[in-house]
C-alpha positions in Angstrom: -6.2 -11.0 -1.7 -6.7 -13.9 0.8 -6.6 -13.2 5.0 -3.3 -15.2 5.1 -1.2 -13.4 2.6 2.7 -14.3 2.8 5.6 -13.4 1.5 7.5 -16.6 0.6 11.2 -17.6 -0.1 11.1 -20.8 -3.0 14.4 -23.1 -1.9 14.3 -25.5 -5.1 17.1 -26.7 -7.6 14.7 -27.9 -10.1 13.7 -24.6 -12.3 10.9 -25.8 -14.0 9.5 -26.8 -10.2 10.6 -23.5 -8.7 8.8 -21.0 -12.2 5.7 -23.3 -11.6 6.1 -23.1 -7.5 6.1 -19.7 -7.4 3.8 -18.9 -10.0 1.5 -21.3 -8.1 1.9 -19.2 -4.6 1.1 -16.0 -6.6 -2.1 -17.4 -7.6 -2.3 -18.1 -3.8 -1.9 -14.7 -3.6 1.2 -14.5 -2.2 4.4 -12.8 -2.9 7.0 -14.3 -3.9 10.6 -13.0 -2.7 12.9 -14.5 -4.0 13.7 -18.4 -5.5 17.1 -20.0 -5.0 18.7 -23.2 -5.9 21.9 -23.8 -3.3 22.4 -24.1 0.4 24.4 -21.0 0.7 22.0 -19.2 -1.9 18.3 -19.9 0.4 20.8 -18.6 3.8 21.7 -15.0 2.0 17.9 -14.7 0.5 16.6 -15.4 3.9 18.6 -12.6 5.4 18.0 -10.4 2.3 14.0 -10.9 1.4 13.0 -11.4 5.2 10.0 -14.0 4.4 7.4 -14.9 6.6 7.3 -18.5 4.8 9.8 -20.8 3.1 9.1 -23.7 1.2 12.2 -25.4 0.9 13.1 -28.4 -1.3 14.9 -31.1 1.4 17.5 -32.6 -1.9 19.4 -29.6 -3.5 22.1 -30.1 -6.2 24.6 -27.8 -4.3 24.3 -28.7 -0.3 21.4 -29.5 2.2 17.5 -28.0 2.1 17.9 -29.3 5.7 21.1 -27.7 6.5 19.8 -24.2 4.9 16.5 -24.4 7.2 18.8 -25.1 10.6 21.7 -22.2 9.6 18.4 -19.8 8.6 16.5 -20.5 12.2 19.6 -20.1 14.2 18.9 -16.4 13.4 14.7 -16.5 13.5 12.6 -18.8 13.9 10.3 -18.5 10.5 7.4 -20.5 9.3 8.8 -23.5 6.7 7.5 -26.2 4.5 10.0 -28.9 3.5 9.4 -30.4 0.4 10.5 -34.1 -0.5 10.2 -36.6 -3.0 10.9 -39.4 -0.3 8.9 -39.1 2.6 10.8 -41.7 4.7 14.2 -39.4 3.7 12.7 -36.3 5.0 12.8 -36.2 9.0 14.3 -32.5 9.8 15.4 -32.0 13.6 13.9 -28.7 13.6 10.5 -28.7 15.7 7.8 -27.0 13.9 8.8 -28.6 10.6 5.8 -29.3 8.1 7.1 -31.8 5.7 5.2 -31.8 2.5 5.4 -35.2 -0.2 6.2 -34.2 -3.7 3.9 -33.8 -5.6 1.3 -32.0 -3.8 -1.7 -30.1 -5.0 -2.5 -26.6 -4.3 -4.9 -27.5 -1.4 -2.4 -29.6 0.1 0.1 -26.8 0.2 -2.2 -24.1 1.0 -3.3 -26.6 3.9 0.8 -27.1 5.1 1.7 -23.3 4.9 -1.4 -23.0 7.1 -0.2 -25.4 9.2 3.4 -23.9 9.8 1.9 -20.3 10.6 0.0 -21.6 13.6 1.2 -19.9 16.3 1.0 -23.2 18.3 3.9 -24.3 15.7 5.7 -21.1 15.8 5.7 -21.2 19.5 7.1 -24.7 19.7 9.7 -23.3 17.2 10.8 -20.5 19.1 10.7 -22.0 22.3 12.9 -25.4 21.0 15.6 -23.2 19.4 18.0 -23.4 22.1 21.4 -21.8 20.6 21.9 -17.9 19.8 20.9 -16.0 17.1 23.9 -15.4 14.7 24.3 -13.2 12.1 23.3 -14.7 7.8 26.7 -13.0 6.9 29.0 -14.3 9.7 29.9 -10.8 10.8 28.5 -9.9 14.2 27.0 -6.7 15.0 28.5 -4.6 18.0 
């Protein structure tokens, strides 16, 4: 098993791209958590599977990659890839946001997951994330 060993949510509507996505990252030798398809879908896996990296498709059939990513880091800020077909289309707001061009090799995504866990980027992340945490599920906790 590699040093950098993570355990990754797959945001990606395509199936055939998410099966060979994830069976790419556990090649990588990471683990693979979950793999989702919808907006609402990547926010309740995020709060379920807990990853320490998501690579998250910015064009889904059922809401926003983009949208998913800025409801998930209201509540932490976590390490993210965002995938896109067209570069010029995929400019998240969130600071700390590797964007990847589809399609990439293996290299080039091992080198942008690397990229997101710096702590340079993860610091930037945390410290630009200027609203309050709020719960996945909408319900607060006491």
């Amino acid at each position: 098993m590699q040093a950098d060993h993570y355990r990754v949510l797959v945001v990606e509507d395509e199936g055939m791209q998410a099966i060979m996505l994830s069976k790419l990252l556990t090649e990588m030798g990471h683990e693979v958590c979950g793999i989702v398809g919808t907006e609402s879908a990547a926010i309740e896996a995020a709060a379920r599977c807990e990853p320490t990296m998501m690579i998250i498709d910015d064009r889904l059939g059922e809401g926003s990659g983009a949208a998913a990513l800025f409801a998930i880091l209201r509540v932490r800020p976590i390490a993210h890839v965002l995938v896109s077909g067209d570069q010029t289309r995929a400019r998240p707001d969130q600071p700390g946001t590797v964007v990847l061009r589809k399609p990439f090799t293996e290299l080039q995504l091992a080198r942008a997951m690397k990229h997101a866990r710096q702590p340079a980027m993860l610091t930037q992340l945390k410290s630009r994330l200027d609203v309050q945490p709020l719960p996945l599920n909408g319900i607060s906790k006491p």
